[in-house]
Structures are given as C-alpha cells and as structure tokens.
C-alpha positions in Angstrom: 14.1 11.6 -6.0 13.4 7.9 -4.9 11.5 9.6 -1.9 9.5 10.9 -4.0 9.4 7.7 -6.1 8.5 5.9 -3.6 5.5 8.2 -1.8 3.8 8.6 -5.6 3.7 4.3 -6.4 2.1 4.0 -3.2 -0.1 6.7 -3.4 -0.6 5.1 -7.1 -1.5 1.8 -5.7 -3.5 2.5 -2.8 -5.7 4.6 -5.3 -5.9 1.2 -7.0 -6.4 -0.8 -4.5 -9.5 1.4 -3.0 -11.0 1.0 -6.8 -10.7 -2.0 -6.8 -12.6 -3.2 -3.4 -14.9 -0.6 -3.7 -15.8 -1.7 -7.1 -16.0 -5.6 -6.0 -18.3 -4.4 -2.6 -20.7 -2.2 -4.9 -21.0 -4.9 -8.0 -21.0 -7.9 -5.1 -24.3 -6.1 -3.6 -26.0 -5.2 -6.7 -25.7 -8.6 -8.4 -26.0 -10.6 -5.0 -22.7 -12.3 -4.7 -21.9 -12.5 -1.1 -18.0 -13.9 -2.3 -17.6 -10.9 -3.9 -18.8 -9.2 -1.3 -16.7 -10.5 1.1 -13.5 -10.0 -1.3 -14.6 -6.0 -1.2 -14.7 -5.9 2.6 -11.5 -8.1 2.9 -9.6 -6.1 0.3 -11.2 -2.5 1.3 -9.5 -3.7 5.1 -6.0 -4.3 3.6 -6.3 -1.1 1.6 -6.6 0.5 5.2 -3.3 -1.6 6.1 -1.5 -0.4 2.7 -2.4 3.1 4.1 -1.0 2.6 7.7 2.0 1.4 5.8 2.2 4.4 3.9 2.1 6.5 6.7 5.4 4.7 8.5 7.0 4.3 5.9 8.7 7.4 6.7 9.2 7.1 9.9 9.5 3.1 10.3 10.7 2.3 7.0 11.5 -1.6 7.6 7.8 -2.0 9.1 6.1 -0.1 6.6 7.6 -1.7 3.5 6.3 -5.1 5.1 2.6 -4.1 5.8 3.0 -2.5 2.1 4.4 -5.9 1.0 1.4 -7.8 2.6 -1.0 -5.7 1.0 0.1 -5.9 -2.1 0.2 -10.0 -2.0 -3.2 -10.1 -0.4 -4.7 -7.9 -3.5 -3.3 -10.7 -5.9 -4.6 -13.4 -4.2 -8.3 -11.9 -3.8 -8.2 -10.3 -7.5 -5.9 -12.3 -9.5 -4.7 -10.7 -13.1 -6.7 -7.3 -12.3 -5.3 -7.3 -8.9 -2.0 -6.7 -10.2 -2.4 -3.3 -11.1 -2.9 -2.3 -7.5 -0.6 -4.5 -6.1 2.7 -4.2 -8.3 3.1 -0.1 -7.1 2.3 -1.3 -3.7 5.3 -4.4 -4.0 7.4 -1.5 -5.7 6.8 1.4 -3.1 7.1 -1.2 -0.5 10.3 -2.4 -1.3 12.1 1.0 -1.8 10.9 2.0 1.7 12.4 -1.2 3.6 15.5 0.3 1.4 15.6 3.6 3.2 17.4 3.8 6.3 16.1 5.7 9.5 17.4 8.7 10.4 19.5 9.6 13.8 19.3 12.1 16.1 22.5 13.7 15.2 22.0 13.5 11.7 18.6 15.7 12.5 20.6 18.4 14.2 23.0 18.7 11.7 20.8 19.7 8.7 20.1 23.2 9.2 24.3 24.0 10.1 26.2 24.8 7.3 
C-alpha cells in the first residue's frame, strides 16, 4: 500500500508540476514577460528531474527521494503559494521513497519459493 502511495503523490505532483511550467511558459510568451518565461523553462527542467526521480525511486530509493525533494523545493521557490500544490506530493512521495529500503539479491530469489 505505501508503494502504491507513494508512486500515485508523485505521479500527482509531477502532473502538477508540468501544469504549472507549462502554464507559466505559454502565459510568459503571450503577455511578453521574459521572467515568467524563464520560470516556465526553469521549472518545466526540474519537472524532468521530478520524473528521473520517479523513475529511481524504485530502484535507488535514497537517490530518488532526494532529486524528488529538490524538485519539489525548487517549485516553491519559482511559484510561491500556487507552487505548493505541485510541490507538497512531490516532498511527500519523496520522502516515503528515501523510506524504502533496497532489495537484495537473495531476498529476489526467495519470492517465488513457498
């Protein structure tokens, strides 16, 4: 269950966090503002880096939660108050996967024996 947990909050805030830049990149060319533009491109970047960290999370959990982490602070520090509803699923999911521990070899050959 908190596998599961954890995979939907950072799905959740990735979602989010790909609204959000794209949102800032379209509305920072139509209107003109190149720092809004530049907020779009920054946070559309770290959006990539919350994805990567998705991604490892399973397989390096520690690393994952961190890049996770990192995203998530990034989006509150380019958005502010409407950066927070990308950024606390992405905190959330990132601290649940540094929680998880890796899996050995032996406990992989084990599962399928009764």
């Amino acid at each position: 269950m908190k596998n599961v947990l954890k995979n939907l909050l950072g799905v959740l805030g990735l979602i989010f966090a790909i609204g959000l830049s794209l949102f800032a990149l379209i509305n920072g060319e139509r209107i003109g503002l190149s720092a809004m533009k530049d907020a779009g491109i920054a946070s559309l970047l770290y959006s990539g880096v919350a994805l990567l960290g998705l991604i490892l999370l399973n397989i390096l959990p520690k690393f994952g939660g961190v890049l996770m982490i990192l995203s998530g602070i990034v989006f509150i520090g380019k958005f502010n108050t409407l950066g927070l509803i990308a950024s606390i699923p992405l905190i959330i999911s990132g601290i649940l996967g540094m929680g998880k521990k890796k899996r050995k070899k032996s406990d992989l050959s084990s599962i399928g024996q009764g």
